[in-house]
C-alpha atoms as a printed R data frame, in Angstrom:
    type eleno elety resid chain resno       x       y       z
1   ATOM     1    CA   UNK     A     1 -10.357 -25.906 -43.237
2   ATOM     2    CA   UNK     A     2 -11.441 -28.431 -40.053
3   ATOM     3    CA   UNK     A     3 -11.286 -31.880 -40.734
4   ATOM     4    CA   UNK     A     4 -12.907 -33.713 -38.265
5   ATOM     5    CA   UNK     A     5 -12.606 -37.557 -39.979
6   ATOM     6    CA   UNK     A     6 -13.743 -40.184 -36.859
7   ATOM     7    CA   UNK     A     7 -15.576 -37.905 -34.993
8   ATOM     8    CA   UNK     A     8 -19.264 -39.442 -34.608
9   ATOM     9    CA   UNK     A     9 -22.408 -37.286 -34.589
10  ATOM    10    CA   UNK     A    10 -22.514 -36.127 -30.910
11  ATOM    11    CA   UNK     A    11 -25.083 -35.844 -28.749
12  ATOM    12    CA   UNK     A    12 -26.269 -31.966 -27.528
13  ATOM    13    CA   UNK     A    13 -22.409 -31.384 -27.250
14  ATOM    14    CA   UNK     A    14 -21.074 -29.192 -24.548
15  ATOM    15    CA   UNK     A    15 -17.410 -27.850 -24.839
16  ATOM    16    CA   UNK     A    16 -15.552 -27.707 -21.294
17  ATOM    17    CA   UNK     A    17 -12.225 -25.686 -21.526
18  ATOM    18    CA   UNK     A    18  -9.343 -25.253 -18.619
19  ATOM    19    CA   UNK     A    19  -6.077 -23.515 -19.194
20  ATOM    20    CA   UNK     A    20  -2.896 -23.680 -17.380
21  ATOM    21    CA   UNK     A    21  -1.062 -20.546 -16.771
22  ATOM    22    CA   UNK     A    22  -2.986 -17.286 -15.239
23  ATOM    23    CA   UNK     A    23  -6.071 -18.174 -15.358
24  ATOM    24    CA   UNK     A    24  -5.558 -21.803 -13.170
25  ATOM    25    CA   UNK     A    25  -4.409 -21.264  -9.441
26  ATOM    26    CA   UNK     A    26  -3.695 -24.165  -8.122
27  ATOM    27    CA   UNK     A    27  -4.403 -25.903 -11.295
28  ATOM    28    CA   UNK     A    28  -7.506 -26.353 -10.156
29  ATOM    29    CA   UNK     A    29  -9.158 -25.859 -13.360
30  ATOM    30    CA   UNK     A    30  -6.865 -28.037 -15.781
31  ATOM    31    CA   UNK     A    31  -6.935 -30.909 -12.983
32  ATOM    32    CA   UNK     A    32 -10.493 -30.611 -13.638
33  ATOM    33    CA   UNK     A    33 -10.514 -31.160 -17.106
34  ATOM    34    CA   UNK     A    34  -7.513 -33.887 -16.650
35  ATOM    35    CA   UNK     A    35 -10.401 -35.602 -14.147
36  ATOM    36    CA   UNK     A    36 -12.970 -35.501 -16.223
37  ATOM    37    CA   UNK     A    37 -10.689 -37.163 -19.663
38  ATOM    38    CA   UNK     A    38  -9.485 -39.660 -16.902
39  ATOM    39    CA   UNK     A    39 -12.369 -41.104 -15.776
40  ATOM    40    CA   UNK     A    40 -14.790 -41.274 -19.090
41  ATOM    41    CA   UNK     A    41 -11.312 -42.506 -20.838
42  ATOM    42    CA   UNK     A    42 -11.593 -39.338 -23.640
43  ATOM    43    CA   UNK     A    43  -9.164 -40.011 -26.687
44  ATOM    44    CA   UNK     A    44  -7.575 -36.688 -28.108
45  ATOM    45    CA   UNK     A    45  -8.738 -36.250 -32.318
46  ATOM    46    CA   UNK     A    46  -7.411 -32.825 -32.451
47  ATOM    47    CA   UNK     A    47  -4.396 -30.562 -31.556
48  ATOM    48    CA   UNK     A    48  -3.319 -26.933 -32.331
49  ATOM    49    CA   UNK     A    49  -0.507 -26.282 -34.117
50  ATOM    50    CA   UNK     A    50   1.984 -25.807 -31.535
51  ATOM    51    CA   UNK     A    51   4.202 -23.342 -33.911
52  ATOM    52    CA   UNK     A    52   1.384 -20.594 -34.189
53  ATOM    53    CA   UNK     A    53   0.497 -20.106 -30.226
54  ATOM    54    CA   UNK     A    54   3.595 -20.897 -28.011
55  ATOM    55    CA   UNK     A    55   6.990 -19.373 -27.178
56  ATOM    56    CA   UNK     A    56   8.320 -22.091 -26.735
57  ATOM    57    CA   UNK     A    57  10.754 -20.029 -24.382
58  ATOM    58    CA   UNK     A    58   7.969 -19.405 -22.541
59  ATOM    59    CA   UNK     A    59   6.757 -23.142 -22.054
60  ATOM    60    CA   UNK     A    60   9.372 -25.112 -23.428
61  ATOM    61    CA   UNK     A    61   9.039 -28.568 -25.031
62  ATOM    62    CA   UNK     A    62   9.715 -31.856 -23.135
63  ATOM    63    CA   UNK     A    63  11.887 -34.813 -24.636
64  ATOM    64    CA   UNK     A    64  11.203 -38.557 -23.643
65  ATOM    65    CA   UNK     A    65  12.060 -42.008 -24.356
66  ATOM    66    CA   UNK     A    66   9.808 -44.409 -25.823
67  ATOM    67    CA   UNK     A    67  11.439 -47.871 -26.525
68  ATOM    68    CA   UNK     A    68  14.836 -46.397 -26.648
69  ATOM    69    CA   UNK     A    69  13.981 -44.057 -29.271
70  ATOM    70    CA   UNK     A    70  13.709 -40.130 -28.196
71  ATOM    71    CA   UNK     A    71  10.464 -38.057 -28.597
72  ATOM    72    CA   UNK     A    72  10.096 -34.471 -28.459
73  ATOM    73    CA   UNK     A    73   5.909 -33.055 -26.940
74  ATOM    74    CA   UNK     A    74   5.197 -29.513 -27.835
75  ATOM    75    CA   UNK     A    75   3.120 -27.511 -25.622
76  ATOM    76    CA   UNK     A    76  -0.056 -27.207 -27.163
77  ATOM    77    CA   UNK     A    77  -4.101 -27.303 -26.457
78  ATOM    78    CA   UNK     A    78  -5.499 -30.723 -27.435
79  ATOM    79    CA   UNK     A    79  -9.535 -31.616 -27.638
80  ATOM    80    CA   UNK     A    80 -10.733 -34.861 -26.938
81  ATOM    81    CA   UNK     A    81 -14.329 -36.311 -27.208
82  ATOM    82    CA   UNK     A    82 -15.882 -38.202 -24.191
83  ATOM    83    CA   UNK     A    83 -19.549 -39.302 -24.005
84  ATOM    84    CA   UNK     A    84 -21.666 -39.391 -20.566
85  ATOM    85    CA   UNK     A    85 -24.095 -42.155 -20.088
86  ATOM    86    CA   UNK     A    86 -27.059 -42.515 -18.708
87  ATOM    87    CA   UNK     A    87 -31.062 -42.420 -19.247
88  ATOM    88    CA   UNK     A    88 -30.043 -38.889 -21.469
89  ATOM    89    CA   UNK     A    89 -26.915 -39.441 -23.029
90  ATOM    90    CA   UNK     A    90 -24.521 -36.181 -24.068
91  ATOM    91    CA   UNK     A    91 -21.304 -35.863 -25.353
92  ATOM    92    CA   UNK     A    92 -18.433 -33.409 -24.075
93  ATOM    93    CA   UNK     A    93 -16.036 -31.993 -26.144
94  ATOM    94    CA   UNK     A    94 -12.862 -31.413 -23.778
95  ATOM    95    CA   UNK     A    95 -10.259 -28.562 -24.421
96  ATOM    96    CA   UNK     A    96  -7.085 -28.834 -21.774
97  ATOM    97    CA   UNK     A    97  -4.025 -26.850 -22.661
98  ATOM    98    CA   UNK     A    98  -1.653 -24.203 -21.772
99  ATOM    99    CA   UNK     A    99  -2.750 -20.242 -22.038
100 ATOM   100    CA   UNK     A   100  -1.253 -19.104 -25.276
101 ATOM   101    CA   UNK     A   101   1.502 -16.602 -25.918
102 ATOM   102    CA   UNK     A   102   0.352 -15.361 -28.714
103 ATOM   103    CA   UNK     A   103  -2.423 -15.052 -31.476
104 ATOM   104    CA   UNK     A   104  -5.133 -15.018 -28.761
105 ATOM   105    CA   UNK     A   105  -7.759 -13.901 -31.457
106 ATOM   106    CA   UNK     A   106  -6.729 -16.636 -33.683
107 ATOM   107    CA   UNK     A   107  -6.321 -19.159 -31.264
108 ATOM   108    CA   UNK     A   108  -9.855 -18.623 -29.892
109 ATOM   109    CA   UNK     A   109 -11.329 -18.560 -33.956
110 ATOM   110    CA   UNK     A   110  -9.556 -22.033 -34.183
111 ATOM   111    CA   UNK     A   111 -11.389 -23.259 -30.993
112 ATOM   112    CA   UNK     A   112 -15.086 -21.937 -32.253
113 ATOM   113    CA   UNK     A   113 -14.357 -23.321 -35.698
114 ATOM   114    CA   UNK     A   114 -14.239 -26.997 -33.742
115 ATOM   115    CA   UNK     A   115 -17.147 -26.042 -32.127
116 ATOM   116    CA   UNK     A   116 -19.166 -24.907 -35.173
117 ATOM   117    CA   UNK     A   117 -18.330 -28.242 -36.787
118 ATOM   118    CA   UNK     A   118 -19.509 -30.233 -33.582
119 ATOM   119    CA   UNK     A   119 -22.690 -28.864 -33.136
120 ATOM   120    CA   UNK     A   120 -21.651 -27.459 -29.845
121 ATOM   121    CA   UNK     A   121 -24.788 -25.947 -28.023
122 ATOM   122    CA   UNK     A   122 -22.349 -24.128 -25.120
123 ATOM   123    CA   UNK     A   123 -19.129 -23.447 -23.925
124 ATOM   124    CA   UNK     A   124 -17.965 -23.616 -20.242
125 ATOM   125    CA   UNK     A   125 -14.291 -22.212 -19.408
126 ATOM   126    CA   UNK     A   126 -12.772 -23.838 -16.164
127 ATOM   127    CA   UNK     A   127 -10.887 -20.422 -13.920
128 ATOM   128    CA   UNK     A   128  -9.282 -20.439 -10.785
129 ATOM   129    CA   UNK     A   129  -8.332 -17.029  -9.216
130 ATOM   130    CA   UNK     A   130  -6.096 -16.594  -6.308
131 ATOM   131    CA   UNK     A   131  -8.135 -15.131  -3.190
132 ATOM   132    CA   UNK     A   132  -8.967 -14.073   0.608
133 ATOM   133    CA   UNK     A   133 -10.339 -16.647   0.804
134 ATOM   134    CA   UNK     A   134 -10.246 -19.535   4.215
135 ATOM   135    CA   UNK     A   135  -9.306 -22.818   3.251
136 ATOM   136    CA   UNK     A   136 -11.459 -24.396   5.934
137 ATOM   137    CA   UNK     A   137 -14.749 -22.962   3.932
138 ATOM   138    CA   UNK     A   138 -16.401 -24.311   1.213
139 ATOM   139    CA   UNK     A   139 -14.873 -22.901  -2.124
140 ATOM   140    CA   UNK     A   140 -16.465 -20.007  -3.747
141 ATOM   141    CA   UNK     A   141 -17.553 -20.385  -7.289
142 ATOM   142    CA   UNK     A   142 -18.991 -17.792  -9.372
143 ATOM   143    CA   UNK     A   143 -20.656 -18.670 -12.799
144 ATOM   144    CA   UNK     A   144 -20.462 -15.834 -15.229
145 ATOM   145    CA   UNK     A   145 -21.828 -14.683 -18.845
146 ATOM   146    CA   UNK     A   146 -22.196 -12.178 -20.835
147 ATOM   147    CA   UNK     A   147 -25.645 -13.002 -22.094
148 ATOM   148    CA   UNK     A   148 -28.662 -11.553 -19.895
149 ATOM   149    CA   UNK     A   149 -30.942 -14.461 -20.869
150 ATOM   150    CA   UNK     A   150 -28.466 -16.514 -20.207
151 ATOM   151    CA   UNK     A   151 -27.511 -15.456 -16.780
152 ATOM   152    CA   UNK     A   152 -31.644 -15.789 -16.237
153 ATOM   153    CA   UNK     A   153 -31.598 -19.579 -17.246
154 ATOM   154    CA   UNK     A   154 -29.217 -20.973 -15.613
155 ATOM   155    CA   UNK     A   155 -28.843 -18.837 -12.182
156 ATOM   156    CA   UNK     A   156 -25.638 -16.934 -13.194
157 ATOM   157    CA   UNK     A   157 -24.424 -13.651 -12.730
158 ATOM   158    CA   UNK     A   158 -23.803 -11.222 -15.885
159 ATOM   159    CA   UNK     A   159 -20.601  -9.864 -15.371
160 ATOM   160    CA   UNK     A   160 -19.291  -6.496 -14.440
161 ATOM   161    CA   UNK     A   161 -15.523  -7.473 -14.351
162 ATOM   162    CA   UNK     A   162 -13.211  -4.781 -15.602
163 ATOM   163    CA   UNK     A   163  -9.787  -5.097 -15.449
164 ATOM   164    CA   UNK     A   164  -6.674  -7.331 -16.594
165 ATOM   165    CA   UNK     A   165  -7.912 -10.933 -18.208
166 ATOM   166    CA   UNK     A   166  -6.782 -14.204 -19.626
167 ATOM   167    CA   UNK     A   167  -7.493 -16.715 -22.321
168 ATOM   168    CA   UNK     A   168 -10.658 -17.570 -20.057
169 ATOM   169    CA   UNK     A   169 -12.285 -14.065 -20.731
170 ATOM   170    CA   UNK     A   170 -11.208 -13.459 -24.425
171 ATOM   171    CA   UNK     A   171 -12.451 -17.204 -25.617
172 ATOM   172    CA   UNK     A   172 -16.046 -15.700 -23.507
173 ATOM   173    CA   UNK     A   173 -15.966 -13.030 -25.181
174 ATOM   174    CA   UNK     A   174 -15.399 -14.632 -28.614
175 ATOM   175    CA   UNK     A   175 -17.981 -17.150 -27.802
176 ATOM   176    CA   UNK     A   176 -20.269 -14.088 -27.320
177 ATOM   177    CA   UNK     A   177 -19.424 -12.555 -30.614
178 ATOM   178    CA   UNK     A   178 -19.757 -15.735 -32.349
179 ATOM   179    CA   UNK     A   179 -23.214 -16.100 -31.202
180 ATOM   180    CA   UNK     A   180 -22.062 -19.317 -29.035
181 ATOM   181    CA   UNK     A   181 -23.749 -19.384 -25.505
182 ATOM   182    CA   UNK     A   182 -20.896 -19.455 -22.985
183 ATOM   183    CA   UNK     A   183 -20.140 -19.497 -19.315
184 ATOM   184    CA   UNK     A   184 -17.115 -18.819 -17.168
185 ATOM   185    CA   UNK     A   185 -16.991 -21.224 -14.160
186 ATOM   186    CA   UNK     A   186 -14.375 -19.501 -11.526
187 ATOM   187    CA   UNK     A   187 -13.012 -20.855  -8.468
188 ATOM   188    CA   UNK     A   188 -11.599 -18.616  -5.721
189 ATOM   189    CA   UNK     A   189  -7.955 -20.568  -4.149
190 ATOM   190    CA   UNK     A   190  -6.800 -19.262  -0.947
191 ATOM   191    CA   UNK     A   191  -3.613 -16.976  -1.421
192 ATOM   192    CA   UNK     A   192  -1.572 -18.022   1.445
193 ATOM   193    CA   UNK     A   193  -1.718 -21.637   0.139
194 ATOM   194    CA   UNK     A   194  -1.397 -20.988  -3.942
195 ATOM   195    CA   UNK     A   195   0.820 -23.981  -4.513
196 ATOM   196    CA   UNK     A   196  -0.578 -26.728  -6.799
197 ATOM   197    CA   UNK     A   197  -2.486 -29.167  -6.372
198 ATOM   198    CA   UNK     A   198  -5.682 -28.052  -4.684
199 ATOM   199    CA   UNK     A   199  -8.179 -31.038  -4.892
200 ATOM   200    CA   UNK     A   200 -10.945 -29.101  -3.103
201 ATOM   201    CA   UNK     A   201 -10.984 -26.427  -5.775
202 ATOM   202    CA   UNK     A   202 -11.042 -28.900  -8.244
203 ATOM   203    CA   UNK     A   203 -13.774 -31.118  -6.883
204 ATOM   204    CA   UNK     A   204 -15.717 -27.304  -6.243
205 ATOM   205    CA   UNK     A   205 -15.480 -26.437  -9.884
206 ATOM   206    CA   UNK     A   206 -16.953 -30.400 -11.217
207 ATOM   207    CA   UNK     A   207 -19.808 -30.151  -8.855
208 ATOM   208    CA   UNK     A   208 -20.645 -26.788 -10.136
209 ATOM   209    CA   UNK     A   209 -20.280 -28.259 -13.826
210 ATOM   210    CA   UNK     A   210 -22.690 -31.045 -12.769
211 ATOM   211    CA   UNK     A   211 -25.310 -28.713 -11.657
212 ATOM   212    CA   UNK     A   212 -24.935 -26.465 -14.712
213 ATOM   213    CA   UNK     A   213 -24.967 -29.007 -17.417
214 ATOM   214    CA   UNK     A   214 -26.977 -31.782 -15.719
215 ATOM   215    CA   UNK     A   215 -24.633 -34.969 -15.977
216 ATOM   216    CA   UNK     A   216 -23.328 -36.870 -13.092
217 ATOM   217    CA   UNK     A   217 -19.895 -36.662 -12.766
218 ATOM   218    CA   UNK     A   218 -17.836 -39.941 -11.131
219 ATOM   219    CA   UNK     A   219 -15.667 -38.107  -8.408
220 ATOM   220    CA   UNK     A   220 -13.294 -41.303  -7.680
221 ATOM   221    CA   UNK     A   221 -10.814 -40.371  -4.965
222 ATOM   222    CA   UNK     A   222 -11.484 -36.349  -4.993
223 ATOM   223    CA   UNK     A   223 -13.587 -35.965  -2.240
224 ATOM   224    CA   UNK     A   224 -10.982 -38.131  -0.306
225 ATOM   225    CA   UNK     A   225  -8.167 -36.070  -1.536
226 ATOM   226    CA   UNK     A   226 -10.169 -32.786  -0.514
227 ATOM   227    CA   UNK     A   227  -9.984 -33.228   3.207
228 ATOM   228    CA   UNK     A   228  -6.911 -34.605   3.377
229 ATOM   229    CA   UNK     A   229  -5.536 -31.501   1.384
230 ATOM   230    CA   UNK     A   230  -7.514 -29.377   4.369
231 ATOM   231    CA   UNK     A   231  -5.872 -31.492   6.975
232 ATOM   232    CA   UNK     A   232  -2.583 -30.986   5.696
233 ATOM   233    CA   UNK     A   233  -3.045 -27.073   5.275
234 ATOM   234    CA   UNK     A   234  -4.264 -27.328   8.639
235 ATOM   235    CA   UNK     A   235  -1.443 -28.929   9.894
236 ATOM   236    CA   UNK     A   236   0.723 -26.041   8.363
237 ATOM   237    CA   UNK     A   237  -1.308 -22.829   9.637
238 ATOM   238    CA   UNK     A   238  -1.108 -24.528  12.878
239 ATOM   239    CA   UNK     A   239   2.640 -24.456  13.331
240 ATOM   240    CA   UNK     A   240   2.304 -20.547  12.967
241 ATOM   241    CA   UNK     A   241   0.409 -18.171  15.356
242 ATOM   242    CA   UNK     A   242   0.254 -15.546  12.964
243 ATOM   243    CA   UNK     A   243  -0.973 -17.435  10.392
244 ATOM   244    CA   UNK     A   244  -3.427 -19.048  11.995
245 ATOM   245    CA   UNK     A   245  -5.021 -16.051  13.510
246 ATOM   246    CA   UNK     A   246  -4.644 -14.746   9.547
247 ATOM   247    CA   UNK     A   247  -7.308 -17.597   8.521
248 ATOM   248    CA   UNK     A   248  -9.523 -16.813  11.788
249 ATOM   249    CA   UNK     A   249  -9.696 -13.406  10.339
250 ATOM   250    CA   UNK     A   250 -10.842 -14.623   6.635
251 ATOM   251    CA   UNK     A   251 -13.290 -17.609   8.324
252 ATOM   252    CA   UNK     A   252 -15.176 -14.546  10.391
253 ATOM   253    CA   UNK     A   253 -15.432 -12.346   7.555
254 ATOM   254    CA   UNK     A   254 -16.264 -15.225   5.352
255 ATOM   255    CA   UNK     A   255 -19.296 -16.282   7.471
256 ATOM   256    CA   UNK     A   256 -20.346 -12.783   8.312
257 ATOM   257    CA   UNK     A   257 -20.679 -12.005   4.436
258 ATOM   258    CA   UNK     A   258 -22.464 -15.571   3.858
259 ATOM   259    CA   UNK     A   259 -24.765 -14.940   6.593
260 ATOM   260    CA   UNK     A   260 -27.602 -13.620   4.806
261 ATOM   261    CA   UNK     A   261 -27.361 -16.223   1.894
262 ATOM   262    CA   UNK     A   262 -28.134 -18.980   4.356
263 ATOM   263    CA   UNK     A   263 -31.983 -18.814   2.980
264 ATOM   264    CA   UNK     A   264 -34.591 -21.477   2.518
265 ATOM   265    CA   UNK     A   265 -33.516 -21.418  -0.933
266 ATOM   266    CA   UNK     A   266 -29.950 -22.469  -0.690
267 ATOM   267    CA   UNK     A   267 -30.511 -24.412   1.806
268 ATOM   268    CA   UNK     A   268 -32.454 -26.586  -0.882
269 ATOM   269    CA   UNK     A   269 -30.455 -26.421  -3.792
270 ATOM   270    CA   UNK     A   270 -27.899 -28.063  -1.154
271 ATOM   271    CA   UNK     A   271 -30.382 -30.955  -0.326
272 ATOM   272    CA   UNK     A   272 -30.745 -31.440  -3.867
273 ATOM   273    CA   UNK     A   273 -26.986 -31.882  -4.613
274 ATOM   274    CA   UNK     A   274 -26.995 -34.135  -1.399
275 ATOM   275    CA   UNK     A   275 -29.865 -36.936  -2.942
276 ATOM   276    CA   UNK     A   276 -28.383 -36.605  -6.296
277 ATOM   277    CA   UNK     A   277 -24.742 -38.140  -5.461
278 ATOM   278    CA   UNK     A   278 -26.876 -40.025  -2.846
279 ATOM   279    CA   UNK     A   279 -28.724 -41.964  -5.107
280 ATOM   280    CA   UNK     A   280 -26.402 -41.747  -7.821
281 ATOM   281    CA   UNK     A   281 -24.259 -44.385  -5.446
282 ATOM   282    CA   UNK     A   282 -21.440 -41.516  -5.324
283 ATOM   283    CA   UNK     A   283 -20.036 -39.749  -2.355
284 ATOM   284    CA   UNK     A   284 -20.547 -35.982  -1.455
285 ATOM   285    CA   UNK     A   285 -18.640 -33.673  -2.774
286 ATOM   286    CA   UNK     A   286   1.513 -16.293 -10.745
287 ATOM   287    CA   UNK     A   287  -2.264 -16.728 -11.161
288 ATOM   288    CA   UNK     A   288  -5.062 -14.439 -11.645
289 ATOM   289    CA   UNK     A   289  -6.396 -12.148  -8.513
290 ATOM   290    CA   UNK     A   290  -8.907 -10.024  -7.291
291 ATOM   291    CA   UNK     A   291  -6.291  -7.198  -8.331
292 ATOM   292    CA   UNK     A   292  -4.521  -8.956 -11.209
293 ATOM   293    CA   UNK     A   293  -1.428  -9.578  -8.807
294 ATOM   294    CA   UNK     A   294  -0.666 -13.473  -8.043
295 ATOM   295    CA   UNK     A   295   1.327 -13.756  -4.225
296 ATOM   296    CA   UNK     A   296   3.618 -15.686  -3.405
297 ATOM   297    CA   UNK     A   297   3.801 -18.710  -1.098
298 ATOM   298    CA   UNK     A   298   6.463 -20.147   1.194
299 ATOM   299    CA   UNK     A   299   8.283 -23.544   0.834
300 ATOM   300    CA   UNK     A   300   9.356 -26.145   3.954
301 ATOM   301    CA   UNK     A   301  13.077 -26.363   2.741
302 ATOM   302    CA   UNK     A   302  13.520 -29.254   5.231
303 ATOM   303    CA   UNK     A   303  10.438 -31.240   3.940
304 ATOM   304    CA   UNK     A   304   9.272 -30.286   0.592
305 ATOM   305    CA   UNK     A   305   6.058 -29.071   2.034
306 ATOM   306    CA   UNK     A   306   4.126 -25.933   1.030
307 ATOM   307    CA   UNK     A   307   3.569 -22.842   3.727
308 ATOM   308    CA   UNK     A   308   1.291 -20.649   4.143
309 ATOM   309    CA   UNK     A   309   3.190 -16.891   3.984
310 ATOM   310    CA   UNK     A   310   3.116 -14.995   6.974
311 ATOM   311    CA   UNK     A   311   0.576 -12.208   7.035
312 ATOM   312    CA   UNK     A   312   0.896  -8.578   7.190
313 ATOM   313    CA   UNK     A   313   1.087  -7.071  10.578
314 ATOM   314    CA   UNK     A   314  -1.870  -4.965  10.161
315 ATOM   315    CA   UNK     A   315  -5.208  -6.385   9.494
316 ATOM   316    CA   UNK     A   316  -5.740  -7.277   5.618
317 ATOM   317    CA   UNK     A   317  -8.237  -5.204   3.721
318 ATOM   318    CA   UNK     A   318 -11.119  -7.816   3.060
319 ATOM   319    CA   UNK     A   319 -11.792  -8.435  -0.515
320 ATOM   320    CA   UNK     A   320 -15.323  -8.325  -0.522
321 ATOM   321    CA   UNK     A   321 -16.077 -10.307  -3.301
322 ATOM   322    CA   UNK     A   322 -14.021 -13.390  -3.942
323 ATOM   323    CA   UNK     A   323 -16.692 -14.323  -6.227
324 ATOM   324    CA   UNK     A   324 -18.268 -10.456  -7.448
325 ATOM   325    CA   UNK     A   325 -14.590  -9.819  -8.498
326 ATOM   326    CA   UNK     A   326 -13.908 -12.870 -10.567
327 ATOM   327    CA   UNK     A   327 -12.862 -11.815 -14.022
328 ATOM   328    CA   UNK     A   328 -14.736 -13.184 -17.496
């Protein structure tokens, strides 16, 4: 049985989910979700029993000091409640934890039971997958569902993935059982530069949530962050000839793909982003693969910083979609 006690009557409710583990490269997604308790100040009113989901092996608990007294955190998922302002107010339910290690079916019946009890109208999942994709680009990000009408409404693309998933795709999937309308938001994070933090990906994935549920989001220092993230991994690819004829490869392919998507179309939904955070006062804005397989990146012993691997000597196949081949 749910006991909700404190919770107020919300307000058309959306659920936003991010897990770390598999399913966030980069952390990208849980950042996300971090961002968006941190800036509407969200107050957690509900955790999972840490006992029925983790090994704690696996993600082990963390010990701390408060007032001279020791304190032990489990590794759990914990909601929180956070409502958006504005002419039409709405309230988000937030979901940030750690991809479970076991009881997935469980875990995800525990999450829709909160929902049910919420009166949440739809679920979006936070993803980030790791990618050929260029760094110097604009981040991919492919919404996915499982519902046809749904797909129709809101612009998204019914998915055809087939292959190894995470928590992301089995809590869709349950969602679609359930009869809850839900939507996987993925980002694709370049391969060659996997290690955590990736701002851009994260500020990708909240403008993409602000289109598809229609709040504005406060960005704060993210866009900032972004492009000095891109200077930095420019920085790095530049110190390597290899590498940086690596990225020249995926920026040519990239825009040779994207070529024909350059419509009249896009080019307006872009405009439209643009006046909103215009006028809104705001400024512009082992993980899962293509193939299931998460690369691995190199490390600066001498300065701490992250490199970019050197590429194969041969020309990389080209995955040809980044975004086609995100999982549900």
């Amino acid at each position: 049985m749910i006991e909700l006690e404190g919770v107020p009557e919300l307000i058309d409710p959306v659920m936003v989910a991010a897990f770390e583990g598999w399913n966030d490269a980069g952390d990208a997604a849980s950042t996300a979700v971090a961002h968006l308790e941190r800036e509407w100040k969200g107050e957690v009113f509900a955790a999972l029993d840490a006992e029925d989901y983790y090994d704690f092996q696996v993600n082990r608990p963390t010990v701390w000091m408060d007032g001279g007294v020791r304190k032990i955190t489990w590794p759990t998922t914990r909601l929180s409640v956070v409502r958006v302002g504005g002419d039409k107010p709405r309230d988000l339910v937030l979901v940030r934890g750690i991809e479970p290690s076991m009881r997935w079916r469980s875990f995800c019946n525990e999450l829709l039971g909160f929902a049910h009890e919420l009166g949440v109208e739809l679920v979006v999942v936070l993803g980030a997958l790791l990618g050929d994709t260029p760094h110097t680009r604009p981040v991919p990000i492919s919404g996915t569902t499982s519902d046809p009408d749904l797909a129709r409404r809101m612009d998204l693309e019914e998915t055809k993935y087939e292959g190894p998933t995470g928590i992301v795709g089995v809590l869709q999937e349950a969602c679609t059982h359930a009869g809850v309308p839900a939507v996987s938001l993925w980002a694709a994070v370049p391969h060659y530069v996997s290690q955590p933090p990736n701002p851009k990906a994260t500020l990708a994935l909240l403008n993409r949530l602000e289109d598809l549920i229609g709040v504005r989001i406060p960005l704060g220092e993210l866009p900032e962050d972004a492009r000095a993230w891109q200077v930095g991994v420019d920085q790095l690819a530049a110190e390597d000839s290899e590498v940086a004829e690596y990225v020249q490869t995926l920026e040519e392919a990239r825009d040779t793909a994207e070529l024909p998507e350059a419509s009249g179309e896009a080019i307006a939904r872009e405009f439209e982003r643009y006046l909103r955070r215009r006028d809104g006062g705001g400024p512009p804005g082992g993980h899962a693969t293509a193939d299931g397989e998460g690369p691995s990146y190199l490390r600066d012993s001498s300065s701490e910083r992250t490199r970019p691997p050197k590429p194969p000597r041969t020309e990389p196949e080209q995955d040809k979609g980044d975004e086609d081949s995100a999982e549900d």
